[in-house]
C-alpha positions in Angstrom: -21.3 17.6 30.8 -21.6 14.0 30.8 -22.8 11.3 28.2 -25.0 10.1 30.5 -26.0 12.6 32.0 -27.9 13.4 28.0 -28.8 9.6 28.3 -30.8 10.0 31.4 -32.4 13.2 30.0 -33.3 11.5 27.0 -34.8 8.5 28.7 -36.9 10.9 31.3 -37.8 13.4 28.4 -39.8 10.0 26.6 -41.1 8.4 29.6 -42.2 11.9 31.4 -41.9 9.9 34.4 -39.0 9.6 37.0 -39.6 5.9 37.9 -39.8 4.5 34.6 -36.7 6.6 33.0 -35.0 5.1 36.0 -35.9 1.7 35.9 -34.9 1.8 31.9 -31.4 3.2 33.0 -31.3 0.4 35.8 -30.6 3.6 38.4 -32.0 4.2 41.5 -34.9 7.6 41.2 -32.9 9.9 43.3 -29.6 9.4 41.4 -31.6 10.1 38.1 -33.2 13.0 39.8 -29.2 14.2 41.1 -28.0 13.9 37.3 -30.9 15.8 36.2 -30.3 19.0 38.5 -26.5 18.4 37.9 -27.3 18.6 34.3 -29.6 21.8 34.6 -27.2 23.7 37.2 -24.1 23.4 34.1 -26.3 24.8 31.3 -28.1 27.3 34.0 -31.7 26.4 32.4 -34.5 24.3 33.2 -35.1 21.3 31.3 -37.8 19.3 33.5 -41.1 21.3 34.8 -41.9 19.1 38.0 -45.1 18.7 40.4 -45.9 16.0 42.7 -47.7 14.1 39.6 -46.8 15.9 36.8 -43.6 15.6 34.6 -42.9 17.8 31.5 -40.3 19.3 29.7 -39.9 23.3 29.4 -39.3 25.2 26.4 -35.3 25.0 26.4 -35.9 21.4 27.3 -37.7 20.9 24.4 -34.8 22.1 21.9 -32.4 20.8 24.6 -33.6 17.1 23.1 -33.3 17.9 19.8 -29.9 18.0 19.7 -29.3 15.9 22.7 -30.9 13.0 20.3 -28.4 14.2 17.6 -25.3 13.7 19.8 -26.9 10.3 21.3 -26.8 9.0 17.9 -23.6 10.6 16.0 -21.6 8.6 19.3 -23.6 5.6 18.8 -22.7 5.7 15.1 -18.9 6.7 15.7 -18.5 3.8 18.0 -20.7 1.0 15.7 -17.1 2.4 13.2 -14.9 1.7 15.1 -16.2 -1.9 16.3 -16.4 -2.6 12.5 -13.1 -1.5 12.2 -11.4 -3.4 14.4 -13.4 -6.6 13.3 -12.5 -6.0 9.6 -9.9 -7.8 8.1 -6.6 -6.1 7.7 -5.0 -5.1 3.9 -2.2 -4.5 2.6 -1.8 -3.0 -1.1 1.4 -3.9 -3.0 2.6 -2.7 -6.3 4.7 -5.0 -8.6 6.1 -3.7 -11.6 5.5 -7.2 -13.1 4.2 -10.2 -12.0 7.0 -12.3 -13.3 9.2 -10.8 -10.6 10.0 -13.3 -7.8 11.5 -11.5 -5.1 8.3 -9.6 -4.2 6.7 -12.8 -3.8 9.0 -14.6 -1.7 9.4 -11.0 0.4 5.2 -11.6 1.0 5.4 -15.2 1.7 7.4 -14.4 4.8 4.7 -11.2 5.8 1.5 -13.3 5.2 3.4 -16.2 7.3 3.4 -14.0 10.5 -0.1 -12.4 9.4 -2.3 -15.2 8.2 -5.6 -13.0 8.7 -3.7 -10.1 6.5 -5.4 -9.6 2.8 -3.0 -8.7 0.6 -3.8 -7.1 -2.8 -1.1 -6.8 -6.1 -1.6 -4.3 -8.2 0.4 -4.3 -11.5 1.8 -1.0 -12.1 5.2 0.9 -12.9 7.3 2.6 -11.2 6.1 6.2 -11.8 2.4 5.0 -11.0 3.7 3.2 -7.7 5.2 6.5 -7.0 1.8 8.1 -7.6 -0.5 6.2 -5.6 2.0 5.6 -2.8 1.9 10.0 -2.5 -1.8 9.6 -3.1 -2.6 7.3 -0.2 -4.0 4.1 -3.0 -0.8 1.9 -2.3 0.7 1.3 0.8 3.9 -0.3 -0.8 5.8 -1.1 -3.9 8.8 -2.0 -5.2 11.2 -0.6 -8.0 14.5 1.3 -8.5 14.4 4.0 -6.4 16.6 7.1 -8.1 13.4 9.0 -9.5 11.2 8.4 -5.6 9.7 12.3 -4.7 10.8 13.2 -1.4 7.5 11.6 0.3 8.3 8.1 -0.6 10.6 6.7 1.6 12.6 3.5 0.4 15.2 0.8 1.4 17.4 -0.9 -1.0 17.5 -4.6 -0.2 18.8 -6.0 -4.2 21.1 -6.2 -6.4 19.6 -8.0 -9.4 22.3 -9.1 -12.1 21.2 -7.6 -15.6 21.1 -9.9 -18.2 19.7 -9.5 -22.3 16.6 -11.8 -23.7 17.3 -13.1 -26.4 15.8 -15.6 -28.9 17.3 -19.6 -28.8 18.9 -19.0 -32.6 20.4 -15.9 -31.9 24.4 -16.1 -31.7 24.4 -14.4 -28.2 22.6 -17.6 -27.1 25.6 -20.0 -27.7 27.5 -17.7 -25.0 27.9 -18.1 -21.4 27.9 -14.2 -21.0 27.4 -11.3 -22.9 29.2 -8.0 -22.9 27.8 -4.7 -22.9 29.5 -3.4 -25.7 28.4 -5.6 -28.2 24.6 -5.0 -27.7 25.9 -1.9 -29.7 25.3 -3.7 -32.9 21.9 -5.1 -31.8 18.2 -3.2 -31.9 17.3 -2.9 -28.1 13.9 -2.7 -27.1 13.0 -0.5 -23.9 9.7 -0.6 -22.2 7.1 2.7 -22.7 9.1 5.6 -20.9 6.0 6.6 -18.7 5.8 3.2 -17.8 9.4 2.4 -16.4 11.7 5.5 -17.1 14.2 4.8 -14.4 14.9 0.9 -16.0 15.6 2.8 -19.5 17.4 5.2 -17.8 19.6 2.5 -16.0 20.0 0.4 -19.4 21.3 3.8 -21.5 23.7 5.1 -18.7 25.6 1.5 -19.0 25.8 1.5 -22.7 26.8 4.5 -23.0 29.5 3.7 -20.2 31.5 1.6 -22.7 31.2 4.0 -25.0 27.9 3.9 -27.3 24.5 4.9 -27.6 22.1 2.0 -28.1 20.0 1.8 -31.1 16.4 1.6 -30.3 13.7 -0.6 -31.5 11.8 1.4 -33.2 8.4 -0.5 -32.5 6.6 -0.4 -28.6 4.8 -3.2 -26.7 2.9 -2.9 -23.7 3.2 -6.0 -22.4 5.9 -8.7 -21.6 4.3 -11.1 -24.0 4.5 -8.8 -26.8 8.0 -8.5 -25.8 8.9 -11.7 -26.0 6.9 -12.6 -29.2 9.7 -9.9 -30.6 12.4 -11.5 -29.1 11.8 -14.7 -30.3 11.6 -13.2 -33.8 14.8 -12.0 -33.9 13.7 -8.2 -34.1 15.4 -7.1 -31.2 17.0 -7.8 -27.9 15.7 -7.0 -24.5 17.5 -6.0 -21.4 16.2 -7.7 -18.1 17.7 -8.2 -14.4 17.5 -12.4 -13.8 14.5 -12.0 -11.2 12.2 -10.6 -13.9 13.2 -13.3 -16.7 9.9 -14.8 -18.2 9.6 -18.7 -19.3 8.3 -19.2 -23.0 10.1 -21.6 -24.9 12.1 -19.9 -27.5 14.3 -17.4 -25.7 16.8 -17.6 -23.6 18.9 -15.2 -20.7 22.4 -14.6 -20.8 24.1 -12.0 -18.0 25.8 -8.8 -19.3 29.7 -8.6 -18.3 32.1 -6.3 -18.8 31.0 -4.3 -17.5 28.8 -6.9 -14.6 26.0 -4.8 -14.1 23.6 -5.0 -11.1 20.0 -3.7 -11.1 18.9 -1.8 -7.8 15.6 -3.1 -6.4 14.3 -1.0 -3.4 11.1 -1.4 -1.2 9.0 2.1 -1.6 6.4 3.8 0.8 5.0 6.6 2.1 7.2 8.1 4.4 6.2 8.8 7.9 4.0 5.4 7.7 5.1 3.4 10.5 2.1 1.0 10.3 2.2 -2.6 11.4 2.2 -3.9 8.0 4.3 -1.7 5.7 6.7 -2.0 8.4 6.4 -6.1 8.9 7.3 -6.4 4.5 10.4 -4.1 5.2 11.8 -5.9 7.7 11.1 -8.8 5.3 12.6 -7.6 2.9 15.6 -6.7 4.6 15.9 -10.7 6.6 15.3 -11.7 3.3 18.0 -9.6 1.5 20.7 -10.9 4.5 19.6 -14.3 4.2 19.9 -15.3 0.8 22.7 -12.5 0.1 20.8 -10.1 -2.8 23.3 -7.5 -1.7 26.0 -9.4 -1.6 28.8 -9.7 -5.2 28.4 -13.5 -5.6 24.2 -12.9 -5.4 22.8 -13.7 -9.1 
């Protein structure tokens, strides 16, 4: 059974005349006629009751249109979608774990340079909620340290970020080129909110306690970067951050962690099996990018 072999039927069935339903369909009679009797031979009923001057439908013809109207419409809907579809402007939805962080942004400079017409939309989250959505089909990529990823996000490391502590212009660690790890030992450190970034905290305590000490904690939390700072610049505490995600206040200042050097891992995340245009366009990106300008490199920082 044909499309438009319903078509014709439905055209006949509201003109009740074989000239007129084949003038709408811009057909010739006898080839509307042919479709007809094609039509009725497949289902093995009749749908058109026929004299010399007389056109109606029969009973199975009758229910025949009901749902022949039905189908008529669902295809003209389905294809009205996917026009729309393929007119609408294409997305693409990123997570950033902060918008301070610069290599995102240079990574989606290059993406929306070979697709102007691409929308893409940030969305501020950590890692765990990147991991989240990404599984949950509300993010198509983000970005992040990739040790804690479930098995359905897929991931590419492309950066080693040098880690470096915040800390506030008066501060004694300020007067220092570097820093080393062990003497943050003596200093309150503030971590961000474990269900926010879990795998940084995780990252910071696993290389303090490599030289040989547990960190002290700030006891306080912040949910913000500004708040952080604001506490930094008090002298409170001391924050831990990789030299792409350093903010700008006046007041503070970064200053790398040595002995050991310590490099934080920055991967591209999504959904695995997704070989779209675009998620696959900001990986390669990311990876040119990461050759380029040598993130993965030892003299990167």
């Amino acid at each position: 059974m044909e499309l438009r072999q319903l078509r014709y039927f439905v055209t006949l069935a509201e003109e009740l005349h074989f000239g007129r339903a084949a003038a709408r369909e811009h057909i010739v009679q006898s080839a509307l006629s042919q479709r007809l009797q094609r039509l009725e031979r497949e289902l093995g009923v009749t749908l058109v009751e026929r004299t010399t001057h007389h056109v109606q439908l029969s009973a199975a013809g009758a229910v025949f249109l009901i749902d022949a109207r039905q189908i008529l419409a669902h295809v003209e809907r389905a294809a009205a979608a996917a026009q729309q579809a393929a007119r609408s402007t294409p997305s693409l939805r990123v997570g950033v774990v902060d918008a301070s962080y610069d290599s995102m942004s240079l990574i989606l400079h290059e993406v929306q340079h070979q697709y102007p017409d691409l929308e893409i939309h940030q969305i501020e989250a950590g890692v765990p909620e990147q991991f989240e959505r990404l599984v949950g089909g509300r993010l198509d990529v983000g970005i992040g340290r990739a040790s804690l990823a479930p098995p359905t996000v897929a991931s590419t490391l492309f950066r080693l970020d040098p880690l470096g502590v915040l800390v506030a212009e008066g501060h004694a660690f300020a007067a220092r080129s570097d820093v080393p790890v062990a003497t943050l030992a003596a200093e309150p450190l503030l971590l961000s909110e474990e269900d926010r970034a879990p795998e940084f905290n995780q990252f910071v305590i696993e290389l303090c306690r490599s030289v040989g000490f547990i960190p002290t904690l700030y006891s306080g939390t912040v949910d913000s970067i500004l708040a952080a700072v604001d506490l930094v610049v008090q002298q409170r505490c001391v924050l831990c951050a990789p030299s792409s995600c350093v903010p700008t206040p006046a007041g503070i200042v970064w200053r790398p962690l040595v002995a050991p050097l310590s490099r934080y891992p920055w991967s591209v995340l999504w959904r695995a099996g997704d070989s779209s245009e675009h998620v696959s366009a900001l990986v390669r990106a990311a990876r040119t990018l990461s050759r380029e300008l040598g993130w993965l490199q030892p003299s990167a920082g």
